[in-house]
N, C-alpha and C positions, 0 to 999 in steps of 0.2 A: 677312080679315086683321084679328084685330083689333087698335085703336089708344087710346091715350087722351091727354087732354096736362092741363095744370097752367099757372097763369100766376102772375106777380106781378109788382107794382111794385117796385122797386128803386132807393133815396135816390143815384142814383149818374148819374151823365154816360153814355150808350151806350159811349162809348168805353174809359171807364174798364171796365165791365162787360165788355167784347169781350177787355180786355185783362186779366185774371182769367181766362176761360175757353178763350182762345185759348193760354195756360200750360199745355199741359201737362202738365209737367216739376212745376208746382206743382198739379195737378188735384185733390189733397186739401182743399185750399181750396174748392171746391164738391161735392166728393165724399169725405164724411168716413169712408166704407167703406174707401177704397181707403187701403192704410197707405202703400204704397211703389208707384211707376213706373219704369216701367226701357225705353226705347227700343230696339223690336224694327225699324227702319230709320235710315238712316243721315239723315233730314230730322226734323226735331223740331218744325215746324208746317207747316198746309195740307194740300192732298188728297194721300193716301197717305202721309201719316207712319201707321208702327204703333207701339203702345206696351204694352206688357203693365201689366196692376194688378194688384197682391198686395193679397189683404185680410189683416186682424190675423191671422186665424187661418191664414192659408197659404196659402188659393186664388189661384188665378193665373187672371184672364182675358185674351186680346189683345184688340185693338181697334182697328180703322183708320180713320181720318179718310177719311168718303167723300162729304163735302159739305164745302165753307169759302167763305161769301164776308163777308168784312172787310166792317166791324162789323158785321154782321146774322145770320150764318147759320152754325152749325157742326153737322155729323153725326158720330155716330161709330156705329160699325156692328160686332159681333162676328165676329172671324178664324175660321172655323170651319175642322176637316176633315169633307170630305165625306161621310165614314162615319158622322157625328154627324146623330143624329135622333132628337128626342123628343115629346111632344105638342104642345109649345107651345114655341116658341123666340124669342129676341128677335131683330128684327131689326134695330132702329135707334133711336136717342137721339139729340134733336135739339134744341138752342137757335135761340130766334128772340130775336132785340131788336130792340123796336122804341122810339125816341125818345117819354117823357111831358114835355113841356117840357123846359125845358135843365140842370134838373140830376135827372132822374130818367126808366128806364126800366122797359121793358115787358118782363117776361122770360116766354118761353113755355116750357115745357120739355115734350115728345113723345114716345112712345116706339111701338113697332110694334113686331107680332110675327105671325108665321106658325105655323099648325096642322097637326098630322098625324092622322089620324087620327079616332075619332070621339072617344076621348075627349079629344084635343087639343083640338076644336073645343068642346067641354063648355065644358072650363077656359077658352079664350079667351072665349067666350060670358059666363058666368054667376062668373067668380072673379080672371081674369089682370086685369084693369081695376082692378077696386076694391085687389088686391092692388098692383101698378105703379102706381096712382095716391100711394099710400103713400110710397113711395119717390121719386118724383119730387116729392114735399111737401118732403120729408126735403130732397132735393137743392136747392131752393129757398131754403130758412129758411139753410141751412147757406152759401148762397153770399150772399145780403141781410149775415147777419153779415159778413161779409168788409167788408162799407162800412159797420157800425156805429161809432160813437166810436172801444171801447175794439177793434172789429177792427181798424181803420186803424191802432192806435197799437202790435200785437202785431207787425204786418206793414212798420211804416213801415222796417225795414233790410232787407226782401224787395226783389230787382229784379224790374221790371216789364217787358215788353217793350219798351215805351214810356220807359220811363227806361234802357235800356242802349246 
């Protein structure tokens, strides 16, 4: 199976970070792919809420929260149907935070995937890494903004969980 992850420091309180990504109703804020979310169960945080994302151009993927433990640990993992099989598949996205002193955290961000076949196994091998490394950059830089200056002051009339 192959895996890769991605870390960074982030100018922010663990909590405050926990409570950015445990949003996610606002999940555009650390995932600037996804244009729109739309809640596929009736729970909208914690283990087994599902939530579908639209990207700009129309794709729709689901997604179920299949790890959560407040502030440190969220999974979210593709809804598939069983019929679906391709070489390389994802099988999980995962934040860790951990506390850098008290106003700044440690963000890991992971991903996993499963192969079929041999040329799955190629691509896992030798392309899905460097590629999914990419993107979990992407995903990082994009969530650090969220506690820049001028991000705090785009978002200061956004509710938080923590402030509702």
């Amino acid at each position: 199976m192959p895996a890769t992850s991605v870390s960074r420091i982030i100018n922010a309180p663990r909590d405050q970070v926990w409570a950015v990504l445990s949003d996610i109703a606002k999940a555009r804020r650390w995932n600037a792919a996804w244009a729109r979310i739309d809640f596929a169960s009736n729970q909208t945080h914690g283990p087994g809420t599902r939530f579908r994302a639209e990207t700009a151009d129309g794709q729709t993927f689901e997604f179920e929260v299949t790890n959560w433990v407040a502030p440190e640990y969220i999974q979210f993992s593709p809804v598939r149907d069983e019929s679906e099989r391709f070489g390389i598949m994802l099988e999980a996205q995962a934040f860790h935070l951990a506390p850098e002193g008290e106003e700044a955290t440690r963000v890991e961000l992971m991903a996993r995937a499963s192969t079929h076949g041999i040329k799955g196994l190629v691509m896992g091998l030798f392309f899905w890494r460097g590629y999914q490394k990419q993107g979990l950059e992407y995903a990082l830089e994009t969530l650090a903004s969220a506690f820049e200056p001028e991000g705090r002051e785009e978002r200061a009339g956004e509710a938080t969980p923590a402030a509702e």
